[in-house]
N, C-alpha and C positions, 0 to 999 in steps of 0.2 A: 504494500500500500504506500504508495508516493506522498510524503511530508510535505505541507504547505510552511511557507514563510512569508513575511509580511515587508515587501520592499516598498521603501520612503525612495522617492525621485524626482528629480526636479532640472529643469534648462534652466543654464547658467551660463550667457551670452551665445558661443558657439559651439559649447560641452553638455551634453547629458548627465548629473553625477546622481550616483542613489546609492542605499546602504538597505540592510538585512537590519531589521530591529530588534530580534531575536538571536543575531549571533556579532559577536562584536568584532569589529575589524573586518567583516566583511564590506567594503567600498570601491566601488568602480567609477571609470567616469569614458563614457565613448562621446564620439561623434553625433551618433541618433541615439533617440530610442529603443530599436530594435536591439541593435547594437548591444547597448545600453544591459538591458535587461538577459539579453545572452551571455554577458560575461559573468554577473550578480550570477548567474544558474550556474555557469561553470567555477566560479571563484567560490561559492555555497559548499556545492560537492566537495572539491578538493579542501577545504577547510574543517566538512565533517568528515572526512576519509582519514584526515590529518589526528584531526581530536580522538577518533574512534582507536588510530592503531596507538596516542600517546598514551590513552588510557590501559588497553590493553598490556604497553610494554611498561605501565609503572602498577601491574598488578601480579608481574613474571609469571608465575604459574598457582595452583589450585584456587583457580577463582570462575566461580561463574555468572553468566549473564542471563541478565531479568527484564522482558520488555515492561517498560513504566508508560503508562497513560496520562495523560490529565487532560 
């Protein structure tokens, strides 16, 4: 099931810039909008892919995983 996130965006003279509100440090800035919002999706992923394996390599071994809701 594909995780939503909530991107803040805005033109800013000749630049597109927007951020992820739910993960920090996630900030892009393109050309267009399209643009724009396809880097925030790919700049997202690799930032959760990032946090997912530091987690994993500051727990080394006998640990398991829980999916959490809210």
């Amino acid at each position: 099931m594909p995780n939503s996130y909530n991107a803040v965006i805005k033109q800013d003279a000749d630049w597109w810039i927007g951020w992820i509100e739910e993960v920090p440090g996630v900030n892009c800035q393109e050309h267009t909008r399209e643009e724009l919002l396809e880097t925030l999706r790919v700049t997202l992923k690799e930032a959760l892919e990032f946090s997912r394996r530091e987690a994993m390599d500051a727990a080394v071994t006998d640990y398991e995983e829980e999916l959490v809701t809210v």
